[in-house]
C-alpha positions in Angstrom: 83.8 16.0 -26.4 82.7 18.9 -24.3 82.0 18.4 -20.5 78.3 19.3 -21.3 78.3 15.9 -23.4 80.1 13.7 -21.3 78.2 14.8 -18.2 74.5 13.9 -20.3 76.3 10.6 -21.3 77.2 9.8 -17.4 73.7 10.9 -16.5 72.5 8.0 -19.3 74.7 6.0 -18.2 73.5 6.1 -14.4 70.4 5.9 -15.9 70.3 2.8 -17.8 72.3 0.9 -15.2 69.7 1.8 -12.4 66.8 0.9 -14.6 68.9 -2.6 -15.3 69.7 -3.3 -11.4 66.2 -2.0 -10.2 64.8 -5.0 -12.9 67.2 -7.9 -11.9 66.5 -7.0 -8.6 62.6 -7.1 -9.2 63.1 -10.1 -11.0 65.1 -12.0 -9.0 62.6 -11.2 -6.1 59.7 -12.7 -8.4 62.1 -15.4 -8.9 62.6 -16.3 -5.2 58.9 -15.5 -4.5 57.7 -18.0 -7.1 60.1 -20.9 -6.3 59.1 -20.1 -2.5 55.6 -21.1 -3.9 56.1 -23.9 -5.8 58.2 -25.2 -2.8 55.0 -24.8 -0.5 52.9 -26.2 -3.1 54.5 -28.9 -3.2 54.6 -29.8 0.4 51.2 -28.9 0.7 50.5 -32.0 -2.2 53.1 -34.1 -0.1 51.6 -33.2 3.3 47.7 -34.0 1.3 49.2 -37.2 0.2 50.1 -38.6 3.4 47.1 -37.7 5.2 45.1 -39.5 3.0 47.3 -42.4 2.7 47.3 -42.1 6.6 43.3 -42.2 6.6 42.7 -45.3 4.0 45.5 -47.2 6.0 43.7 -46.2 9.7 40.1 -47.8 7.6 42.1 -51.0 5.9 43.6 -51.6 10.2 39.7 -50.7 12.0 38.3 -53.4 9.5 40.6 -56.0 11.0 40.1 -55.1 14.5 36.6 -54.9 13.6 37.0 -58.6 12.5 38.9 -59.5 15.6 36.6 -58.3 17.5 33.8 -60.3 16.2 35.9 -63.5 16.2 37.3 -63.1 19.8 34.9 -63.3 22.1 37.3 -62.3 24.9 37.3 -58.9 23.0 34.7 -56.8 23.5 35.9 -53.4 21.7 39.0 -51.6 21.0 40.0 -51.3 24.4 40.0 -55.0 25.1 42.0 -55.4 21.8 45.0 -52.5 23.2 45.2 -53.8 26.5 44.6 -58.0 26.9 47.7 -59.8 27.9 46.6 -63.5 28.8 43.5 -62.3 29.2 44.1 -60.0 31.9 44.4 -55.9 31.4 48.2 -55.5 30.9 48.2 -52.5 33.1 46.5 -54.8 36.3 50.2 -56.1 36.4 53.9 -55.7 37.8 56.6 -57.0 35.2 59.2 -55.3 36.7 62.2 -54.6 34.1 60.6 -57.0 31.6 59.2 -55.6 28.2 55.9 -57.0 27.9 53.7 -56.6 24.7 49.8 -57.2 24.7 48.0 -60.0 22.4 47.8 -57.4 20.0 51.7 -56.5 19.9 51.2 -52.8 21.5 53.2 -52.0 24.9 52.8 -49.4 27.4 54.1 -45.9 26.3 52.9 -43.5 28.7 50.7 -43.3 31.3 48.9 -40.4 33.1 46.6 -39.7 36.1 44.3 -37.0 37.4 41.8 -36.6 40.1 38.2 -36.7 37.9 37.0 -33.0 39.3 40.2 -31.9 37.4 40.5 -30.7 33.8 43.0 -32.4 31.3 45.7 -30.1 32.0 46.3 -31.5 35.3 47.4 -34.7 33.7 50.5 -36.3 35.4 52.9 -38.1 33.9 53.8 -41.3 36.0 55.4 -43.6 33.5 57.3 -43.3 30.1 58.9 -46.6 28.7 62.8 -46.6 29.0 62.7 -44.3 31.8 60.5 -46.5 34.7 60.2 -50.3 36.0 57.1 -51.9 34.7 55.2 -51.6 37.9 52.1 -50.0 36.1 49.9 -51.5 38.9 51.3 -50.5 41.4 53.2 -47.1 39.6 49.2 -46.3 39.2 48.1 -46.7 43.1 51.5 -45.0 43.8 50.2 -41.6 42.4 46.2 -41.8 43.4 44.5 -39.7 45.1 43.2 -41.8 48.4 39.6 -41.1 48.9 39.1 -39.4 45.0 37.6 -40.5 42.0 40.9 -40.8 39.5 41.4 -41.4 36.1 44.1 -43.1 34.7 44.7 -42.3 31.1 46.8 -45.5 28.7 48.8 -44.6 25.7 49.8 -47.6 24.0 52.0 -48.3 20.7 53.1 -50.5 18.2 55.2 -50.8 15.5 54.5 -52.6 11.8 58.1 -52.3 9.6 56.5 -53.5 6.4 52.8 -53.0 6.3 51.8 -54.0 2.8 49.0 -52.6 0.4 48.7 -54.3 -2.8 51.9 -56.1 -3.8 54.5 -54.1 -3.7 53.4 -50.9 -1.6 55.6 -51.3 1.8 54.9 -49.1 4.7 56.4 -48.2 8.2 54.0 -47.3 10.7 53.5 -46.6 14.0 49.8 -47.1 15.5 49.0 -45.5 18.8 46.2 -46.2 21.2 44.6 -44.7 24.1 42.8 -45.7 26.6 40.9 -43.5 29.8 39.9 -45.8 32.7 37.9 -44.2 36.1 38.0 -45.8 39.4 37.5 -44.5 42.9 40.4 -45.4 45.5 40.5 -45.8 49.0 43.9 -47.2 49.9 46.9 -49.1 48.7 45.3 -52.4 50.5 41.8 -52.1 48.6 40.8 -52.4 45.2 40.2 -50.4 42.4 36.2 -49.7 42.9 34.0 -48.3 40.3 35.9 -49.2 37.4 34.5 -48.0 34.0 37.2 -47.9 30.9 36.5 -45.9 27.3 35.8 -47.9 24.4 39.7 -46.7 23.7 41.0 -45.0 20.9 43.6 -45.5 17.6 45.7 -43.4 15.3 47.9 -44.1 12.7 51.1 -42.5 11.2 52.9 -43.3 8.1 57.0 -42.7 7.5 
């Protein structure tokens, strides 16, 4: 075979195998970029799922507080429900190391404080559970501003393992609630004055 031949074969050649490589490469990209869709699809279904899962449980748990509410006439509204112990406002009290839970089952997570004239992002953090006694009382006169309006901002939790809907649906949630209370303070040896609490606030999450 003359040189002129097997140089126009080698030129096929070349030819052929780029036109192959350049179309596994394009497919395999379409490939990657398909399954990279699907995949985020289907978390977008998954992620859908729970929210609304999330939303119907948060309705089926606001109709029993609802109902407790109505029954309990030491309750008044959500807030009463997250924070009664005994009939007292678990936060009013000094438990030391003891865990304490509320009539409702929820204990303290977190708590924050601000002066009132500040914005939100001035929150502090004065207590986490785990980490501080459970002083909340006197954590929360502590870290006041004598002479201010402050605001002392609740975040409550509890924990239901099996949460059931229907017969054999089983659920693990967590349920958070939060709670905003105002009060003006003059002193370590006076009371909170001017105290007005928010009706309090829930959220749900599913796992």
């Amino acid at each position: 075979m003359s040189k002129k031949n097997k140089g126009f074969i080698l030129l096929i050649t070349v030819g052929i195998l780029s036109v192959i490589s350049w179309s596994i490469f394009t497919c395999s990209f379409v490939i990657r970029k398909q399954i990279k869709k699907i995949g985020i699809n289907k978390l977008k279904i998954q992620k859908d799922k729970k929210e609304k899962l999330e939303k119907n449980i948060y309705k089926i748990y606001m109709k029993s507080i609802e109902k407790k509410i109505q029954e309990d006439i030491e309750i008044e509204n959500i807030s009463d429900y997250l924070l009664k112990k005994d009939k007292i406002e678990i936060w009013t009290k000094n438990y030391g190391n003891s865990f304490i839970l509320t009539d409702s089952n929820y204990y303290i997570d977190e708590i924050y404080i601000k002066r009132i004239e500040e914005t939100d992002s001035h929150l502090k953090k004065i207590y986490i559970k785990g980490t501080n006694k459970n002083n909340y009382f006197q954590l929360i006169k502590n870290f006041s501003y004598i002479n201010r309006f402050n605001m002392v901002r609740i975040k409550l939790k509890k924990e239901i393992k099996n949460f059931r809907i229907g017969e054999d649906s089983k659920y693990q949630l967590e349920i958070y609630g939060k709670v905003d209370i105002k009060y003006f303070f003059k002193g370590d040896r006076y009371p909170l004055e001017n105290i007005e609490k928010s009706k309090g606030d829930i959220d749900v999450k599913i796992f």
